[in-house]
N, C-alpha and C positions, 0 to 999 in steps of 0.2 A: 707463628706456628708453635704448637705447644711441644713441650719435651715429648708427650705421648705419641702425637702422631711422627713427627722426627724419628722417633724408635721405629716404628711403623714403616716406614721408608725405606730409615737404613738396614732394615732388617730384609724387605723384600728386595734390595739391591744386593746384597749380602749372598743369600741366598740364587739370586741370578747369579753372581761369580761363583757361587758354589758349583751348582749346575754346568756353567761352562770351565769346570775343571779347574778354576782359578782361585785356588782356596787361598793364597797370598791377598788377595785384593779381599776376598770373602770374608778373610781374618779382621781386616781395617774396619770394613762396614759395620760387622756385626760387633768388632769391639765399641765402636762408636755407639751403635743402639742402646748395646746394654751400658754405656754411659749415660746415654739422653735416660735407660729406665732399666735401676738396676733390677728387675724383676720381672724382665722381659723374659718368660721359658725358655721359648722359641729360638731365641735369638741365644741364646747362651746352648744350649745345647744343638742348637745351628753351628757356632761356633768350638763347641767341642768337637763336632763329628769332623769338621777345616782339621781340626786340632789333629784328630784321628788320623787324616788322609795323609797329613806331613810326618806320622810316625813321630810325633810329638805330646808322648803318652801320658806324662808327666799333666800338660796342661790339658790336656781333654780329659784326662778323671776328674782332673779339680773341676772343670766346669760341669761333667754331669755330677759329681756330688755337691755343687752348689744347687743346681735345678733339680736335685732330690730334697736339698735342705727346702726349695721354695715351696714345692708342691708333690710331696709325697706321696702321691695318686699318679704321678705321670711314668706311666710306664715305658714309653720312650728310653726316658733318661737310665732306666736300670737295664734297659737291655742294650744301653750304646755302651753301658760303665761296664757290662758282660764283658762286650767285645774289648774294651781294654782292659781288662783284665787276663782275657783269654790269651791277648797278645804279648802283657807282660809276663805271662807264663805260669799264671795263678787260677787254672782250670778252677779249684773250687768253690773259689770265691765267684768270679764267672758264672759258675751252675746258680749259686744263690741268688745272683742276680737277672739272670735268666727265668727262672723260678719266681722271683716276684714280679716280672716283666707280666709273665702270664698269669699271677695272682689276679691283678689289677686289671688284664685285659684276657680274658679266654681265649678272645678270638685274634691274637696278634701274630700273625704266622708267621712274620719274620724272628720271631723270638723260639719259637716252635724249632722253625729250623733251624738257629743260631743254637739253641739246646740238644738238638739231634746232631750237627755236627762234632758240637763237645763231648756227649755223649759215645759217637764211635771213636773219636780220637781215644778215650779214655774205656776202651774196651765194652762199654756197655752197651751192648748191639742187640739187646729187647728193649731197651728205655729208647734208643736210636731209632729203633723201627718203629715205637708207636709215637714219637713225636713226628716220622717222618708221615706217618698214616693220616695222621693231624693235618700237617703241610696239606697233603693231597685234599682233604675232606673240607680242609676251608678254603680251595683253592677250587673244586668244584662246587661248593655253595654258592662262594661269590661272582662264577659263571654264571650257574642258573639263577642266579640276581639277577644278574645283568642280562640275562637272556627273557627275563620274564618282564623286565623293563622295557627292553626292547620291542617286545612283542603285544604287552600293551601298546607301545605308540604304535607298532603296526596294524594294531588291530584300529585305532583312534582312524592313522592315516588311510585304511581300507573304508572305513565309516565315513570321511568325507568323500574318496574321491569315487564311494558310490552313490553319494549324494549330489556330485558335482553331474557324474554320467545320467544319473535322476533328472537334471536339471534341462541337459542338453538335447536327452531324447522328448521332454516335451513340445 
């Protein structure tokens, strides 16, 4: 097995302990990955967010400012470094990072409202209300996504099963 897929592994295992609330086990895994590959993103700010949950601030900055040092583009990592930042009590460092979260991504509504909450904590309750109008706005797009997906396959699944009823009544 090569180092790569190993990172692979330990990272989708990582993240299943994540998921079931076991960031102590999710710690080990993904520290593992990103030994098998130290340039695993995913897996490093997988392991910051663990970092995050144990109020363990210290080492989950360092990990999103490593996966910012990797790939500069990944706006994940600036709006997880937001939230520690917000937590270590450094709102406006937080806002910047918040702010580039959505540089890089328009459409990352959890950053929107990671922004609009900092924003009322910190009195600004018009910058508050249109990131929350944001929230809302890409929260009913990606409904009607998904609604418009949906209803093409229903329109597909209509088109056979009136081609099946075609079939029967001959």
């Amino acid at each position: 097995m090569t180092e790569h897929s190993n990172a692979k592994e330990l990272f989708a295992a990582g993240m299943g302990e994540f998921a079931n609330s076991q960031y102590d086990k999710a710690l080990e895994l993904l520290t593992r990955a990103i030994d098998a590959d130290p340039t695993h993103t995913l897996a490093i700010v997988g392991r910051g967010a663990a970092y995050l949950k144990m109020d363990m601030l210290d080492q989950a900055r360092d990990d999103f400012d490593r996966a910012v040092k990797i790939d500069p583009g990944y706006a994940r990592a600036y709006h997880m470094r937001g939230l520690v930042n917000e937590k270590r009590g450094d709102p406006h460092t937080a806002l910047a990072d918040f702010d580039r979260a959505i540089e890089l991504d328009a459409d990352y509504g959890a950053a929107y409202y990671s922004r609009a909450a900092l924003h009322a904590n910190m009195d600004n309750t018009e910058k508050a209300q249109d990131d929350m109008e944001m929230v809302a706005h890409l929260g009913n797009r990606n409904i009607e996504t998904y609604m418009n997906e949906n209803n093409l396959w229903q329109t597909q699944q209509m088109r056979v099963e009136d081609a099946i009823e075609t079939e029967l009544q001959r």
